[in-house]
N, C-alpha and C positions, 0 to 999 in steps of 0.2 A: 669485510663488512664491519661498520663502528657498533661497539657493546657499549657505547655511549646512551642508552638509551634510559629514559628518566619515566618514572611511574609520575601520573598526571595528578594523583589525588594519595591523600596520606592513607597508610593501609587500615588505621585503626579511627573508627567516628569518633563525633562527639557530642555529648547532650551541651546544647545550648539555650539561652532565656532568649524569646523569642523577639522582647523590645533591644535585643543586641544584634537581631540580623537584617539589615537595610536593603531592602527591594530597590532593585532597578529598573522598575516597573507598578505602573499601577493598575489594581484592577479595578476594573470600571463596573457600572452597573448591569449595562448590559451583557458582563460577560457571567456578573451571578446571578442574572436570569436563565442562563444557557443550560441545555440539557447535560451538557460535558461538565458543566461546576456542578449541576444539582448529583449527575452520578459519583463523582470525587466526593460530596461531600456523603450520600449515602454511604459507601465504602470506606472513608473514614470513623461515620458513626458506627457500622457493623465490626471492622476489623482491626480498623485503627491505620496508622503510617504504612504500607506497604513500602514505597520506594523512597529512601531518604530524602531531602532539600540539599540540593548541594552548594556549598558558599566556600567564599578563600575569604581568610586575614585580610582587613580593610586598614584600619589606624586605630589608635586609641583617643577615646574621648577625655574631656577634661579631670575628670576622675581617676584617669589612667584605666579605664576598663575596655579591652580591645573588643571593636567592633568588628561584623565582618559582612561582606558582600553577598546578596544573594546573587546567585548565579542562573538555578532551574530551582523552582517549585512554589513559583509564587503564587498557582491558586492552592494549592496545600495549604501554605503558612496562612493568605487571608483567610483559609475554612479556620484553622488551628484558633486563631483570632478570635474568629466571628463563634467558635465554639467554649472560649473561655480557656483554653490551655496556654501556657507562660512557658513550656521548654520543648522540644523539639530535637531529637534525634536528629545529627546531619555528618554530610562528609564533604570533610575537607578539602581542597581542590587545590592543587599547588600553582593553578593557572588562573587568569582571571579573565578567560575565554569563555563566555555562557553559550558559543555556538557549538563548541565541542560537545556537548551535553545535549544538542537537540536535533543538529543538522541532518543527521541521517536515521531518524527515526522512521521505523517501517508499522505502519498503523495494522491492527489484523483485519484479516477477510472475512468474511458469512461463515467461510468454513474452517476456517482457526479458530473462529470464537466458538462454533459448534465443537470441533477435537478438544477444544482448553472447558467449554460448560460438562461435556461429557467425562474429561479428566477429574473433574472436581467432583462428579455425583459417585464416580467410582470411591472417590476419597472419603466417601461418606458426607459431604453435606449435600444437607437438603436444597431443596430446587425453590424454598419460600424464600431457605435464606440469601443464595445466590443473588434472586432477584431484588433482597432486600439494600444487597451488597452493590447491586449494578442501577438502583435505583428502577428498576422495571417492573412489568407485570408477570407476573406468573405464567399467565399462560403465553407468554410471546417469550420466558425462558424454556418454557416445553414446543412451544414452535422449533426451535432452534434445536433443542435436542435433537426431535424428529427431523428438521433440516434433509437429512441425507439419507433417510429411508426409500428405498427405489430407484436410486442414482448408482449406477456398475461403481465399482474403484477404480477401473481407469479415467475413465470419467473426473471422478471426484480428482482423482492424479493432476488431472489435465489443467483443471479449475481451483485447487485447493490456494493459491498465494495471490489469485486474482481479485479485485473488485466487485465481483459479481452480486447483482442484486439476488438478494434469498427469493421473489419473485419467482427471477428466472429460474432458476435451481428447480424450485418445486413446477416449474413448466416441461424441465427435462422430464420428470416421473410420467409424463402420458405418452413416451415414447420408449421403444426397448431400449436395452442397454448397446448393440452394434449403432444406431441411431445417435443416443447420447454422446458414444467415443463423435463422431463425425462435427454433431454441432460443437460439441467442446473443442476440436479443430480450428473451424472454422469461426466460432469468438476468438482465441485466439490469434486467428490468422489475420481477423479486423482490427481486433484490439477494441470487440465490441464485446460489451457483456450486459445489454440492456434488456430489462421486460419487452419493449417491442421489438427487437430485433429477436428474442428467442422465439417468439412467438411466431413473426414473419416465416423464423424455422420449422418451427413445430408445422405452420401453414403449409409449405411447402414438402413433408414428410409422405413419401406414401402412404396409401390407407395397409396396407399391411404390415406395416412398422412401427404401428402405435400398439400398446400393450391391451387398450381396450375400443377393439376395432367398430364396436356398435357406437359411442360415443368421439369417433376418432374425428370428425369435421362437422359435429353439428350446429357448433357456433361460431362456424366463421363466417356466415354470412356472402359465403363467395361462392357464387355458380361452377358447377363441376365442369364447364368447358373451363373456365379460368382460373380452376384449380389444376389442372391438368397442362396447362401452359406455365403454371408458375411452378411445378414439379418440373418441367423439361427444362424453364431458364433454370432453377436452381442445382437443376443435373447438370448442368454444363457449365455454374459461377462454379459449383465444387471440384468439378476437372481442371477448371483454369486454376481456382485456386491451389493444387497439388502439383500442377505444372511448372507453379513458380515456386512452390518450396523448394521442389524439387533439384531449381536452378537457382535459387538464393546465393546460395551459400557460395558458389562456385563465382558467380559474379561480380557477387564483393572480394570476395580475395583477390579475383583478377584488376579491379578497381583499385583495391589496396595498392598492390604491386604497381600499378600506371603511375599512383599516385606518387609513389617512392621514387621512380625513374622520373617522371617529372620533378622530383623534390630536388634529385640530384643533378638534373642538368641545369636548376635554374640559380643554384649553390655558383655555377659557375660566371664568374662577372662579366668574361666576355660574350656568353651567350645571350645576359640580361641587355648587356647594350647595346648587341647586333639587335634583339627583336624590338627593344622601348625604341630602337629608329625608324625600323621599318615596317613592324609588326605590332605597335604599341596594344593595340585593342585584345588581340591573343595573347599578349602579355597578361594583361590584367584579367582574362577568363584561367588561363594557367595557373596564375597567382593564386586566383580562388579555389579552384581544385585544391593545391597544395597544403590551403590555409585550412581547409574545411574539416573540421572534429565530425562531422557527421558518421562517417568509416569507424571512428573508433567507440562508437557506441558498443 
């Protein structure tokens, strides 16, 4: 293995005047209307720069005073701007690739920003300033808090890195916790995580599996013969569904493997020009199998 390998950005920042750092982008009006600039620029007033602006060496102006590229933080710097400040804390980039810096950014969930608002009240601040800091309301900071009150931890396990609307979340709480593991399955296993589809769940829950069985179906509006048939269909979507997990896994590898042995027989030229004669059309379905990234997800 090559120890060739090169640090992307210089180890040590630097403060720089912020009419010397040239955006490669403009921000438009509509984007500091958006509730994403109004929260950056709250966060800037409460705390100040948290994540540096990263820029590399551009050229030097007629002055001789080197200028330099920005790379990532151009709505930072128009806040910094439009806030009156003239220097700017950054880190140096040895590369002048702005996708390196953004491409695989993992946004958080309902319940990462609940474990990171709870980390921070432990730290000692307050929950005004939080909100002052995230540009929110108070009390939709202490929604979040609360977020995961009445949700089991496997549960929350199952759901913590997902999408999941805080809706849904607080719709798991009118069911027990054996309950909750299942629905968090079965989003999951959709790759649903929606208010009406939890709901649809919750709908189809026995009445002895909600936590508060006098209020367990009072608003669904659905006749108990036809709640009683959408508990038996969804007794049976959940068995299918564990039928195929069950046989996922073993599918795909065997798919993998066809896929390898078809890779290597079509490696071979005489076989491609026996079937492109006679066989052209399973050629080209073979080809695709071969071709196909889907398996390597």
């Amino acid at each position: 293995m090559s120890n060739d390998m090169k640090i992307g950005f210089e180890m040590d920042g630097v403060m720089l005047p912020i009419v010397d750092i040239l955006p490669i982008k403009q921000i438009g009006k509509s984007v500091q209307k958006s509730p994403k600039y109004n929260c950056i620029l709250a966060s800037i007033k409460e705390v100040g720069i948290i994540e540096p602006p990263v820029v590399c060496p551009a050229k030097k102006d007629d002055n001789g005073c080197l200028k330099y590229l920005l790379l990532d933080g151009h709505i930072r710097i128009d806040i910094l701007k439009h806030l009156g400040h003239t220097e700017v804390f950054c880190i140096v980039s040895t590369d002048d690739e702005s996708y390196t810096f953004n491409d695989k950014v993992n946004r958080l969930s309902p319940i990462q920003e609940h474990f990171m608002i709870m980390k921070t009240i432990e730290n000692g601040v307050g929950e005004d300033r939080i909100a002052k800091t995230l540009n929110a309301n108070v009390k939709v900071i202490r929604k979040n808090r609360d977020l995961l009150n009445g949700i089991c931890p496997e549960a929350v396990g199952l759901l913590k890195d997902k999408r999941i609307i805080p809706d849904a979340i607080r719709q798991l709480k009118k069911v027990k916790p054996m309950r909750q593991i299942e629905m968090a399955e079965l989003m999951n296993a959709v790759s649903n995580y929606s208010t009406t589809y939890t709901k649809a769940l919750i709908a189809a829950t026995p009445k002895d599996m909600f936590v508060d069985n006098g209020q367990a179906k009072e608003s669904t509006g659905i006749r108990p013969e036809d709640m009683k048939r959408m508990e038996k269909e969804m007794e049976t979507l959940e068995r299918d569904f564990k039928m195929i997990e069950e046989t996922y896994g073993r599918n795909v590898l065997n798919l993998v493997l066809a896929r390898g042995y078809l890779s290597k027989i079509l490696d071979n030229a005489r076989v491609v020009k026996f079937l492109s004669a006679r066989y052209g059309e399973i050629l080209t379905e073979l080809q695709k199998i071969v071709e196909s990234l889907a398996l390597e997800a």
